[in-house]
N, C-alpha and C positions, 0 to 999 in steps of 0.2 A: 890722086885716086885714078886708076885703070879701068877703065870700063874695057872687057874683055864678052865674047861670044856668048859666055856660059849667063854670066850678069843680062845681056840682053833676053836672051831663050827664058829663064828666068823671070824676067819683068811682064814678058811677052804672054807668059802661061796666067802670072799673076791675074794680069790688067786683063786679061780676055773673059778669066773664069771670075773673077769677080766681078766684071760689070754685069753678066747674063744673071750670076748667082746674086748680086744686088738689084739688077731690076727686076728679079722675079717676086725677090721677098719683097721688095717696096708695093707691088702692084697687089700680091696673092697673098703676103704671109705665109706662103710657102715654097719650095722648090724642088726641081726635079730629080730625083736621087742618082740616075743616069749621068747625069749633067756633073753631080760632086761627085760621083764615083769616076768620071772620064778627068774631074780635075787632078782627082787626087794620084789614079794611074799617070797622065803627064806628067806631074812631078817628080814622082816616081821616075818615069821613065830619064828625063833629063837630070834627075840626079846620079844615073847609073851612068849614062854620059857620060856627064861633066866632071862628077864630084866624085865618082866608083870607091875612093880610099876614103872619104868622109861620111859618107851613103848612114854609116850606123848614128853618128851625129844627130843628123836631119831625122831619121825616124825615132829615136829618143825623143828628140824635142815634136815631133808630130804624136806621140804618145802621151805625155806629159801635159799639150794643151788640149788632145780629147779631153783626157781623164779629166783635167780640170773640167773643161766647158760642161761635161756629163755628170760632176760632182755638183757643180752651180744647181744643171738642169734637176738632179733629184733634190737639193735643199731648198729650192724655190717650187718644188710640186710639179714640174715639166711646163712652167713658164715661160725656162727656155728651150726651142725648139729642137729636134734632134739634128734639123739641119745645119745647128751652129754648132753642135757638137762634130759631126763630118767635117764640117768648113774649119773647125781648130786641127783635125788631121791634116785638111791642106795646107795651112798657115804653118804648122811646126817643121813639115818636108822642105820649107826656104828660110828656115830660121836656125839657128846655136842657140841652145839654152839658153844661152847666156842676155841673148836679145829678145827672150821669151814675157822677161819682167815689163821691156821698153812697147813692148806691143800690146801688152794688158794695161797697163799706164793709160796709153795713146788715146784704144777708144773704150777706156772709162772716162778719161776727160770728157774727149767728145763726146760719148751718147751723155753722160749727167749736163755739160752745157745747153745740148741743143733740148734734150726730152725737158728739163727743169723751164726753159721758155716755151715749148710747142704747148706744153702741160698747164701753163696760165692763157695759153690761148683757145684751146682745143678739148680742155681735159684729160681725163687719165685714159688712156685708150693704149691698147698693146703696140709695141712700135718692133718694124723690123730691125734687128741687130746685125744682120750682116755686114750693109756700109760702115757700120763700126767697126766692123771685126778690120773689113776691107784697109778702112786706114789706118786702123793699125797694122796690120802686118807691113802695109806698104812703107809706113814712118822709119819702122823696124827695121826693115829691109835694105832701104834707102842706107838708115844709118850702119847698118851692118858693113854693105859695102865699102863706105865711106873711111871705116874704120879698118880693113883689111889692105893696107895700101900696098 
């Protein structure tokens, strides 16, 4: 595996915009729409960089997991937030399709393991989705690279 420039830039947009966009929802249950609109142009921008002949890829697949996250949001009543719908636009801009399944995977495991314990401790209380969304894309990610050798 080659870890290359565009991979680092990459991880770098990930891990920055997802820790402010996960501590925000962890603390507020909500977040700053600036904040995920400044994520989603970065990506943007370093995809035109890096990736300029794949560019249509990346926005397929950042269209695809809106739509889903926004399909979830109106079958559950707007349960889920619109913020996680913006934040699957950022996720699908570092993602192929094809890595789209491994990242809805990821954190449904996670959030059903951890909510199904917090939930016999705590009760049923709304929980932020973002750290989910977060490791999953990063699983994804990780293994996309991995896979690209």
């Amino acid at each position: 595996m080659e870890i290359t420039l565009y991979h680092l830039v990459c991880l770098a947009i990930i891990l920055n915009f997802s820790i402010i966009l996960s501590i925000q929802d962890i603390k507020s249950m909500s977040v700053s729409l600036y904040i995920q609109l400044g994520s989603i142009f970065a990506a943007l921008i370093c995809q035109l960089i890096f990736a300029r002949n794949e560019i249509r890829i990346y926005i397929i697949s950042s269209l695809i997991l809106g739509a889903l996250y926004y399909a979830v949001r109106k079958i559950t009543k707007n349960k889920l937030g619109l913020a996680d719908v913006w934040f699957g636009l950022f996720q699908g801009l570092f993602l192929t399709p094809k890595m789209i399944s491994l990242c809805l995977a990821a954190e449904v495991i996670l959030a059903f393991c951890l909510v199904s314990i917090l939930n016999k401790k705590m009760g049923k209380k709304p929980f932020p989705f973002i750290p989910y969304m977060t490791f999953g894309l990063l699983v994804a990610f990780v293994v996309q690279v991995g896979l690209n050798r």
